[in-house]
NUDOGU-67570 format. One record per residue (C-alpha): residue number from 1; z, x, y. Coordinates in steps of 0.05 Angstrom, whole numbers, plus 5000, padded with zeros to 4 digits. Layout:
% NUDOGU-67570
(rec NUM (Z X Y)) ...
//
This chain:
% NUDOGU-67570
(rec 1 (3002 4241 3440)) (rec 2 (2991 4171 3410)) (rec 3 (3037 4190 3350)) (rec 4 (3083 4210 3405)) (rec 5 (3081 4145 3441)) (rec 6 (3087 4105 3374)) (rec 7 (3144 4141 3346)) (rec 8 (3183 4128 3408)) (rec 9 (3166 4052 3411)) (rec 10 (3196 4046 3340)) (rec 11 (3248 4085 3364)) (rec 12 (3264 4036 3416)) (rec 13 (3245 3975 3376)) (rec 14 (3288 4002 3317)) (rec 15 (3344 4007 3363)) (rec 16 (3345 3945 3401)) (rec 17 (3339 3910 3326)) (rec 18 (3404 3946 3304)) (rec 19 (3437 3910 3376)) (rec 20 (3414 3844 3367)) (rec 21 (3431 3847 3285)) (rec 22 (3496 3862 3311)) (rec 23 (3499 3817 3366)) (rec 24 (3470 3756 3315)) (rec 25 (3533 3779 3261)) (rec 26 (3584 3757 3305)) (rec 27 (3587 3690 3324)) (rec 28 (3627 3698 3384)) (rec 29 (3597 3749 3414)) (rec 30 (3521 3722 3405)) (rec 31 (3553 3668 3447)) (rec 32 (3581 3697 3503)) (rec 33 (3518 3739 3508)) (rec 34 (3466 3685 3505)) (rec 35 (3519 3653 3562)) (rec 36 (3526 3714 3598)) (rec 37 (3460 3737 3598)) (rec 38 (3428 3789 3634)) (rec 39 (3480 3788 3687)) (rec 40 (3537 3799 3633)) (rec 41 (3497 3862 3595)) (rec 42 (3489 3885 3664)) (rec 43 (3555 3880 3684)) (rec 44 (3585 3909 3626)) (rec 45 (3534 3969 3623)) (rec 46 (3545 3993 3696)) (rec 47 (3622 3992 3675)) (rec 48 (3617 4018 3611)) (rec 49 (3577 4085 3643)) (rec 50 (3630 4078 3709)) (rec 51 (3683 4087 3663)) (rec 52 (3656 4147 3630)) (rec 53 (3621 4182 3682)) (rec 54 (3705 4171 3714)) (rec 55 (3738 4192 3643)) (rec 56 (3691 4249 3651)) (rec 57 (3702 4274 3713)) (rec 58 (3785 4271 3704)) (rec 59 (3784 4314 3647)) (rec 60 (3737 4364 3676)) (rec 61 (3779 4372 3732)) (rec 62 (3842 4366 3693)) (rec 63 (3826 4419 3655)) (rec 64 (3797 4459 3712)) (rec 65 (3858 4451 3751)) (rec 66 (3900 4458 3698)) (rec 67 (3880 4522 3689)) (rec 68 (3885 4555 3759)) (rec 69 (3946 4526 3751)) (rec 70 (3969 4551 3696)) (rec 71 (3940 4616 3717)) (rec 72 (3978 4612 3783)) (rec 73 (4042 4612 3752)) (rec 74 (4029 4665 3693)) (rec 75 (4012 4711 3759)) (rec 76 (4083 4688 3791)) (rec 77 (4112 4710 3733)) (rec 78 (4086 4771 3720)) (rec 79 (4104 4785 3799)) (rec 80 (4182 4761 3786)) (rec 81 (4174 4802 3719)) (rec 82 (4147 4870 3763)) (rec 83 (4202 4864 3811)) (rec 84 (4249 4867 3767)) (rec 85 (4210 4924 3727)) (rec 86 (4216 4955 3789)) (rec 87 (4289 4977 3793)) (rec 88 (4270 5014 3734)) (rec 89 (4293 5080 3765)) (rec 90 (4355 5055 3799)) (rec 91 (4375 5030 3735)) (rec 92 (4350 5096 3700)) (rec 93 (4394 5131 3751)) (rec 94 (4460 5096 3729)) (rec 95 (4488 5128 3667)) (rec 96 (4536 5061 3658)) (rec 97 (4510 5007 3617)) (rec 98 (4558 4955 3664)) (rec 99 (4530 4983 3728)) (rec 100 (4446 4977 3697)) (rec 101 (4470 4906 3676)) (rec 102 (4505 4881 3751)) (rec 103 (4444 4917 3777)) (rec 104 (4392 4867 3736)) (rec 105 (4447 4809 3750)) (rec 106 (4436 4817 3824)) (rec 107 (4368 4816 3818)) (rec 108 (4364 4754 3780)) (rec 109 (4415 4721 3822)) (rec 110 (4360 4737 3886)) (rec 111 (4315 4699 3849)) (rec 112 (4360 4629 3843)) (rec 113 (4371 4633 3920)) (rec 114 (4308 4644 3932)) (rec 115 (4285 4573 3917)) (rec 116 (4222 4577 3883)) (rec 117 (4190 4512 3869)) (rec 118 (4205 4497 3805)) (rec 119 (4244 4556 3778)) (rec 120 (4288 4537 3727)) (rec 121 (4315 4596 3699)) (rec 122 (4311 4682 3684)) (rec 123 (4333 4721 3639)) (rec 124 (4337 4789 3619)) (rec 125 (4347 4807 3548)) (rec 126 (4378 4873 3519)) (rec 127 (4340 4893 3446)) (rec 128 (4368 4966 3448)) (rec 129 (4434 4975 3476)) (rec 130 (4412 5013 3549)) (rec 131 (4418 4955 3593)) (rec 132 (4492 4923 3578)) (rec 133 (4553 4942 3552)) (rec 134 (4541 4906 3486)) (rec 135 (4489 4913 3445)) (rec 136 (4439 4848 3432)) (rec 137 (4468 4814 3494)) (rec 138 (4441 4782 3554)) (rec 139 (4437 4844 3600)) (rec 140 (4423 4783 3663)) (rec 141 (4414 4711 3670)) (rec 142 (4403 4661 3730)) (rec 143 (4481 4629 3703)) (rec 144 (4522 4689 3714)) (rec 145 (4568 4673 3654)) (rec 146 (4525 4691 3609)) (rec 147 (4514 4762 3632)) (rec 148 (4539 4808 3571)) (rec 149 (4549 4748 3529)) (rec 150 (4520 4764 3451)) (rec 151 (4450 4738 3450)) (rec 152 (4447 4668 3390)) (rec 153 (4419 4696 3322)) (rec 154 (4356 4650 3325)) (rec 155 (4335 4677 3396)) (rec 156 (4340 4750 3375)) (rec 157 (4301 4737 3327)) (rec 158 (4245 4709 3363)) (rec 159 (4248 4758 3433)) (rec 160 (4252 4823 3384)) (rec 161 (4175 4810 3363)) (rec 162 (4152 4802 3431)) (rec 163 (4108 4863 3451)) (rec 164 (4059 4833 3504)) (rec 165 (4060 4774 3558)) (rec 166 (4081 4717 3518)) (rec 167 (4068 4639 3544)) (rec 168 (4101 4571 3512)) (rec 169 (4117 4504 3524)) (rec 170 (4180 4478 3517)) (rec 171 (4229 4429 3532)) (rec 172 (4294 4448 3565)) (rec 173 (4362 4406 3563)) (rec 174 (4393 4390 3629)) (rec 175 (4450 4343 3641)) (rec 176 (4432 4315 3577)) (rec 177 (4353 4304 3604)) (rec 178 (4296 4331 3571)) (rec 179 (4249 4368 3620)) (rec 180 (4186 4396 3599)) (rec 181 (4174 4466 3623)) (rec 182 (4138 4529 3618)) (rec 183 (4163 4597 3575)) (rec 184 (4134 4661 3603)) (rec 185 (4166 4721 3563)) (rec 186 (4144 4796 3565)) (rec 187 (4169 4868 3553)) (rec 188 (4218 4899 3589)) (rec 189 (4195 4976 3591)) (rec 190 (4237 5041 3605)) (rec 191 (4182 5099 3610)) (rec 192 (4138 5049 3569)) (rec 193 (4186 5040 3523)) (rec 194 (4210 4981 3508)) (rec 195 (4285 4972 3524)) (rec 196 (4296 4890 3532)) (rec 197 (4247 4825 3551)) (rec 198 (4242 4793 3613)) (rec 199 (4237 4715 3604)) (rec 200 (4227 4666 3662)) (rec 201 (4223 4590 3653)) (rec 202 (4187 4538 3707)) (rec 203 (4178 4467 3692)) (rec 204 (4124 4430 3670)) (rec 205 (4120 4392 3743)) (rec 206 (4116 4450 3783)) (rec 207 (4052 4474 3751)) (rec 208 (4024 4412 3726)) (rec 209 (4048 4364 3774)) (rec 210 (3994 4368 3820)) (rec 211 (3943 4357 3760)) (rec 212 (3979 4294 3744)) (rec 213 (3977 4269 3805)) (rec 214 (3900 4280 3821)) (rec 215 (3898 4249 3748)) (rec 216 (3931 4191 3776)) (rec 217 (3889 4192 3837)) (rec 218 (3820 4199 3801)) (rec 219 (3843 4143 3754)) (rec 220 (3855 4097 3825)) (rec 221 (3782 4125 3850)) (rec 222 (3752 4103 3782)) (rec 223 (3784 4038 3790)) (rec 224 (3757 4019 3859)) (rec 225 (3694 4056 3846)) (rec 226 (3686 4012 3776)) (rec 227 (3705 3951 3817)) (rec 228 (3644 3966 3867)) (rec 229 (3613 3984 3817)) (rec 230 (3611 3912 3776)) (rec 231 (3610 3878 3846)) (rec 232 (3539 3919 3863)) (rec 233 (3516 3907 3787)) (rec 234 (3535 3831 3795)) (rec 235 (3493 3820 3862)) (rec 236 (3444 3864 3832)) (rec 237 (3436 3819 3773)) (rec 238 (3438 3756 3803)) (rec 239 (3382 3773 3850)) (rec 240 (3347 3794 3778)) (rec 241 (3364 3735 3745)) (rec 242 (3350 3692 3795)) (rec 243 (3279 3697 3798)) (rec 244 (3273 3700 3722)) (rec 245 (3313 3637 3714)) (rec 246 (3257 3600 3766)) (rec 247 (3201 3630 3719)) (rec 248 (3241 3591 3657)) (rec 249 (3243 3524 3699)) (rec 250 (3170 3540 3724)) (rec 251 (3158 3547 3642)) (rec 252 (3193 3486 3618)) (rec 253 (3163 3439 3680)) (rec 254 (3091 3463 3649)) (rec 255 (3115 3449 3577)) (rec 256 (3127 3386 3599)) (rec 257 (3062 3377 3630)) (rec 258 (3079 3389 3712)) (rec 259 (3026 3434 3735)) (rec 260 (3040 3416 3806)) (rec 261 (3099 3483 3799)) (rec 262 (3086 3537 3845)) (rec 263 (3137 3596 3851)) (rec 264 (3160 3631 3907)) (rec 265 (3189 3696 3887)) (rec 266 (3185 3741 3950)) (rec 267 (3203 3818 3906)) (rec 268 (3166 3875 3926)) (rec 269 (3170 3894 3849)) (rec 270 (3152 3878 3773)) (rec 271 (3187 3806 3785)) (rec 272 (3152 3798 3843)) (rec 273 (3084 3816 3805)) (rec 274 (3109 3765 3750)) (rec 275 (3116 3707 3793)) (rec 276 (3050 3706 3832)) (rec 277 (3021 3725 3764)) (rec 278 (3051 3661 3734)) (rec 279 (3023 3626 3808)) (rec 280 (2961 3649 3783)) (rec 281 (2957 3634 3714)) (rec 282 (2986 3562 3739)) (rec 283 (2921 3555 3775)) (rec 284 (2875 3578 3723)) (rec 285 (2907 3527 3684)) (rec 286 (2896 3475 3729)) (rec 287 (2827 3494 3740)) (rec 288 (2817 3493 3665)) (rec 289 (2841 3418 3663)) (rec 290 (2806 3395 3714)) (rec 291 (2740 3430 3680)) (rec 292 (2757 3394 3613)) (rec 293 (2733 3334 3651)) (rec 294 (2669 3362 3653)) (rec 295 (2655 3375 3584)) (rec 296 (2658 3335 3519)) (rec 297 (2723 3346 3468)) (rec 298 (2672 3375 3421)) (rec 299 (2644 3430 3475)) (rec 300 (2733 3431 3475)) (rec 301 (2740 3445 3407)) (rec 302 (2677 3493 3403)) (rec 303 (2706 3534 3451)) (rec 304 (2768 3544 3418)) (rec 305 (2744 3557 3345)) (rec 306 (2702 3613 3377)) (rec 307 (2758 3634 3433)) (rec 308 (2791 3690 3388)) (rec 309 (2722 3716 3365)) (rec 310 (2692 3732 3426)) (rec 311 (2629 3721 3459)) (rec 312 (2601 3648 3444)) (rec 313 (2524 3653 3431)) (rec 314 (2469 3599 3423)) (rec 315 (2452 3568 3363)) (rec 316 (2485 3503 3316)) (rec 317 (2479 3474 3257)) (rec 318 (2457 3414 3214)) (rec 319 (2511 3362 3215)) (rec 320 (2508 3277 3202)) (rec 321 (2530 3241 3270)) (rec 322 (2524 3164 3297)) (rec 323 (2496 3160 3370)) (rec 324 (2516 3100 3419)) (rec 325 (2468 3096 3478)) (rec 326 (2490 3059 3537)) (rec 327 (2456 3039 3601)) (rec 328 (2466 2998 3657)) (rec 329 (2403 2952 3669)) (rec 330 (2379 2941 3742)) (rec 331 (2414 3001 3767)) (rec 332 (2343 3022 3804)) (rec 333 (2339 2964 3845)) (rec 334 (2411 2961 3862)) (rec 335 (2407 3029 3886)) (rec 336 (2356 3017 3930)) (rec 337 (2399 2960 3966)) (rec 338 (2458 2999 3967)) (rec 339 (2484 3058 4013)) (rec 340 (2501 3123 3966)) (rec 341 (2567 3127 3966)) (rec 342 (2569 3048 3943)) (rec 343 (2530 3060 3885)) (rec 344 (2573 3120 3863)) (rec 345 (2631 3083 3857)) (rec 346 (2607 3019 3827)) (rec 347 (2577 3071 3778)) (rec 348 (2643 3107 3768)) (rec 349 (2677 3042 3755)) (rec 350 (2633 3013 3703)) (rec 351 (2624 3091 3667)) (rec 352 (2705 3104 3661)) (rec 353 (2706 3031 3629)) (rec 354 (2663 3053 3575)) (rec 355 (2688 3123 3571)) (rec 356 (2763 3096 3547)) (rec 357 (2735 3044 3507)) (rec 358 (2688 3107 3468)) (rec 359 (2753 3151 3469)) (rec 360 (2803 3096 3444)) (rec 361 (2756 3085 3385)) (rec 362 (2750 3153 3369)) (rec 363 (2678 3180 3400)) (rec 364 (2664 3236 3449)) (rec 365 (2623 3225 3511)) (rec 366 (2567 3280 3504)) (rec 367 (2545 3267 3576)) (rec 368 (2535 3223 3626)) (rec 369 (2455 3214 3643)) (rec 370 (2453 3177 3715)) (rec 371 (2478 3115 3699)) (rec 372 (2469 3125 3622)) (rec 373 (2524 3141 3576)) (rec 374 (2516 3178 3508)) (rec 375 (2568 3184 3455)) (rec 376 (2583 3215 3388)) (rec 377 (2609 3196 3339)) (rec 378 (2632 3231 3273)) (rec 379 (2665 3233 3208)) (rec 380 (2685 3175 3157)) (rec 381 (2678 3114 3191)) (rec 382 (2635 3139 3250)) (rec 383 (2591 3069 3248)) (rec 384 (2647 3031 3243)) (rec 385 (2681 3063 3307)) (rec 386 (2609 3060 3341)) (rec 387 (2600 2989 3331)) (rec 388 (2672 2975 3344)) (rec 389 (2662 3017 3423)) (rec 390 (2589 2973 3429)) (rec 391 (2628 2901 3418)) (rec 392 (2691 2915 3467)) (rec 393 (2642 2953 3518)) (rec 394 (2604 2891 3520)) (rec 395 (2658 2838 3517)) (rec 396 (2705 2886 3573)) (rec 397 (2648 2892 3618)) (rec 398 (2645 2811 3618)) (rec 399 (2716 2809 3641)) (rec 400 (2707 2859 3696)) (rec 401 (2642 2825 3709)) (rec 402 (2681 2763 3720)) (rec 403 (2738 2799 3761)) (rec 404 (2683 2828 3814)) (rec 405 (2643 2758 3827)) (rec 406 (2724 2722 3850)) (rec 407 (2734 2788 3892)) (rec 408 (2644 2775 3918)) (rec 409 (2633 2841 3888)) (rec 410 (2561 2862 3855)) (rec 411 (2559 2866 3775)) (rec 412 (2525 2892 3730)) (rec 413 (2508 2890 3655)) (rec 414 (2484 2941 3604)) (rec 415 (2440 2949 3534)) (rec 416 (2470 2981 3478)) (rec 417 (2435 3023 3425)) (rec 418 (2473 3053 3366)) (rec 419 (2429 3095 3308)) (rec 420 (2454 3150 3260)) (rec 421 (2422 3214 3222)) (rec 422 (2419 3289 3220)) (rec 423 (2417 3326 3275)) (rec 424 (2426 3396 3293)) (rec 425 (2501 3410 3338)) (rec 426 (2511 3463 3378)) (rec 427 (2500 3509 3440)) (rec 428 (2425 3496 3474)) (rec 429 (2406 3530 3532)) (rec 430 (2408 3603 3552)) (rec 431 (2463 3657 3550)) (rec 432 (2485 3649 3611)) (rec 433 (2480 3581 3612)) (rec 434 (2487 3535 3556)) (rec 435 (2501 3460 3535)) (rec 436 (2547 3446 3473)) (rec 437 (2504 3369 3442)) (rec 438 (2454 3351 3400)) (rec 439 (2385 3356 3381)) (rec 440 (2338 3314 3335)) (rec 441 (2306 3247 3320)) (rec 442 (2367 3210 3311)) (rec 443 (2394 3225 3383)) (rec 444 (2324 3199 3410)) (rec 445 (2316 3139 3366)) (rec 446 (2384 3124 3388)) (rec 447 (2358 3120 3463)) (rec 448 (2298 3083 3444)) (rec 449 (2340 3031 3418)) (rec 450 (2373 3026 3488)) (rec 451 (2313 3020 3533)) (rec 452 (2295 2953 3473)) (rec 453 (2367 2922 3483)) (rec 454 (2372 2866 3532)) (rec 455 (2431 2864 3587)) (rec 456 (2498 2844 3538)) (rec 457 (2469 2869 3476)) (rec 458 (2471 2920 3420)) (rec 459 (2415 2938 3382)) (rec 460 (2425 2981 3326)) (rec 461 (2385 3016 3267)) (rec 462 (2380 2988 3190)) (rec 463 (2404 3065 3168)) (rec 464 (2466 3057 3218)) (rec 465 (2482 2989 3188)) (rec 466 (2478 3010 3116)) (rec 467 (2523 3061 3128)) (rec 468 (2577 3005 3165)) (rec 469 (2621 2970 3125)) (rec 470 (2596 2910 3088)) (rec 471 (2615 2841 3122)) (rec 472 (2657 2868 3177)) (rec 473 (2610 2856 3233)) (rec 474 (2571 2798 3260)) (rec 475 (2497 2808 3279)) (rec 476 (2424 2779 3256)) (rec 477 (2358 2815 3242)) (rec 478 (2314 2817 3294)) (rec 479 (2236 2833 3294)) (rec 480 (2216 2908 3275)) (rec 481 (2197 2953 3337)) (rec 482 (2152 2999 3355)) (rec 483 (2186 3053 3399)) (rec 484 (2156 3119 3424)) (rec 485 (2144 3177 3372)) (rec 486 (2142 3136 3315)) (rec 487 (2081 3118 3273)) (rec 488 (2117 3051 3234)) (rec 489 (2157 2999 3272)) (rec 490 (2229 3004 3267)) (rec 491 (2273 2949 3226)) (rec 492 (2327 2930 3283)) (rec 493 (2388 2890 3286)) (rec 494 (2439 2854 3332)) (rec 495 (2518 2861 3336)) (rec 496 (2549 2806 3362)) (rec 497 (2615 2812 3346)) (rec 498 (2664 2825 3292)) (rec 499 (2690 2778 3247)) (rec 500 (2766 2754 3249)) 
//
């Protein structure tokens, strides 16, 4: 059954390739079908089948007609032909040729007057001399004159090899007008033995006339029904394309970055379905975005290394990253003095200053720690970039610092600590539950050096400065340290600035 399945979805695919090769051959037409659109292939496909299901139909019933029709008037005939069969024994009964022949000449003379519709002519050829004075002559015929008259060479020859009901068309001269018409020719039998041939002639219009004109009618049907047809097809489209031409604007407003789109397609079908799906998916995204804020752009990047491989699991590994550790010093007492909600946005002010400063010079925030902020930094250059965050922190919060004491706002000041080293990066925590950062000495020796720094300083490690380039930064050695965990004081420096 799966064969089954893919042998038809080649099928399908194979054929919709060999319509859009020939679509993309010809210039024009790729054109007015990317212009057109669905509504145009629509369109055209509900008339294309219109006008065969209507081309159809007209020659079923053309035919069909045309042969009860035609059948119609091969029974007439062979009724005229019987009648005049049956004077068989009155003209037996005459011994004169001239009396059999005013005999069959009356009878075909009934048959003008009678007005049939259509009847053009009879006749009543003599083969063997028994019905008219003169041998291969017309014995009757609808114009009396020729009654007796010698029958033309070419027409003998083609009534003497009739021997069964005969039917032809043919066209017939009249007033110098060519009418179409119908030849019905058949024996003419004394005691079964043929004697002469009865031929009558009907035209074309009489049998076929009402054909043509149902033709003519079906052909107006299939007009009208291919113009409601196209007019249904186009309001079907358009309430098709309509909803699929708001999912394209919905698309191209989130390429461009508005997630604010929301859809309202109200279909009770697979469009339908489509938009509140793309509602949906609009919402994940948002909810994704907003969650990015929550996580560091290496937790980011994690995730999608490991997206396409499935579940992520714990475990990291051994990798060479600086870490800047920044706190905000006094931020106990001034919470004490403070209502919550005061605290939490003095915090949030002086944290998103830092956070841009750390992200402008290329770091990650790994978290946020109360009012403690710790970043990463990595690659060539990461001590550089580091120190580079640590001098503008210091030197922006001064200016804000200065803003909030015009405006009689509180301010605050912060300790830097910068330090570098291997570490081992990854996912900590449990399955469920788990925290993309780092773990080792250098991350903790990086937060020791905080707690040491003063308010407006940065204190940084003698491995993190040999690793900084030579004679870009201003700073002094400063006493070794004895910090927590360690058996040997530390060798510790200050950055005051860069020089110009």
């Amino acid at each position: 059954m799966t064969t089954d399945n893919g042998s038809e979805s080649t099928q399908r695919d194979s054929q919709t390739g060999i319509v859009y090769r020939i679509i993309e051959t010809i210039p024009g037409l790729k054109g007015l079908a990317a212009k057109g659109g669905i509504l145009l292939k629509w369109t055209v496909l509900i008339s294309l089948i219109t006008v065969v299901i209507v081309a159809l139909l007209s020659v079923i019933f053309t035919l069909m007609a045309s042969s009860a029709l035609k059948g119609s008037a091969r029974q007439l005939c062979q009724t005229i032909a019987g009648n005049i069969s049956s004077a068989e024994s009155i003209i037996t009964a005459e011994r004169s040729t001239f009396r059999r022949s005013v005999i069959l000449q009356d009878i075909v003379s009934g048959l003008s007057k009678s007005k049939i519709d259509g009847f053009e002519y009879a006749a009543v050829y003599d083969i063997s001399g028994n019905l008219v004075e003169r041998e291969k002559a017309y014995a009757a015929h609808t114009v009396a004159t020729k009654r007796a008259r010698p029958i033309p060479r070419d027409l003998y020859g083609e009534i003497r090899g009739v021997r069964d009901f005969q039917e032809e068309r043919i066209v017939c001269q009249k007033d110098s007008e060519s009418i179409p018409c119908y030849r019905y020719r058949m024996p003419f039998k004394f005691f079964n033995v043929p004697v002469g041939v009865i031929e009558v002639v009907f035209t074309e219009e009489s049998i076929l006339g009402p054909v043509n004109r149902m033709r003519l009618y079906i052909i107006i049907l299939g007009v009208l029904i291919l113009c409601g047809g196209v007019a249904i097809s186009v309001f079907v489209a358009r309430g098709m394309v309509k909803p699929i031409n708001l999912l394209s604007s919905g698309m191209h407003r989130v390429r461009d970055g508005d997630l604010g789109v929301e859809l309202s397609i109200n279909r009770h079908d697979e469009l339908g379905e489509l938009g509140g799906e793309f509602n949906n998916l609009i919402n994940h995204l948002r909810e994704k975005l907003q969650m990015q804020k929550f996580v560091s752009e290496s937790t980011i990047s994690m995730i999608r290394e490991h997206s396409k491989s499935g579940d992520i699991g714990l475990g990291g590994k051994r990798q060479n990253f600086a870490f800047l550790f920044s706190d905000i010093r006094g931020f106990t007492a001034m919470s004490e003095k403070l209502e919550p909600e005061n605290v939490v946005s003095i915090l949030n002010e002086y944290l998103d200053l830092q956070a841009q400063i750390i992200k402008k010079n290329k770091g990650d925030i790994d978290k946020f720690v109360g009012d403690e902020v710790m970043a990463v930094f990595s690659g060539p250059g990461k001590a550089d970039h580091a120190f580079a965050s640590a001098i503008e922190i210091i030197d922006s919060i001064k200016k804000l610092n200065d803003k909030r004491m015009k405006e009689n706002k509180i301010t605050v000041e912060v300790g830097i600590g910068i330090h570098s080293g291997d570490v081992v990066h990854g996912r900590m925590g449990s399955r469920d539950r788990m925290d993309n950062t780092s773990i080792g000495d250098a991350v903790n020796l990086s937060a020791r050096l905080c707690s040491q720094a003063d308010a407006g300083t940065i204190i940084v490690s003698k491995n993190v400065l040999s690793t900084a380039t030579k004679g870009k930064f201003v700073g002094k050695k400063l006493e070794p340290v004895r910090v927590k965990g360690k058996a040997k004081p530390i060798d510790i420096y200050q950055i005051t600035g860069m020089k110009k």
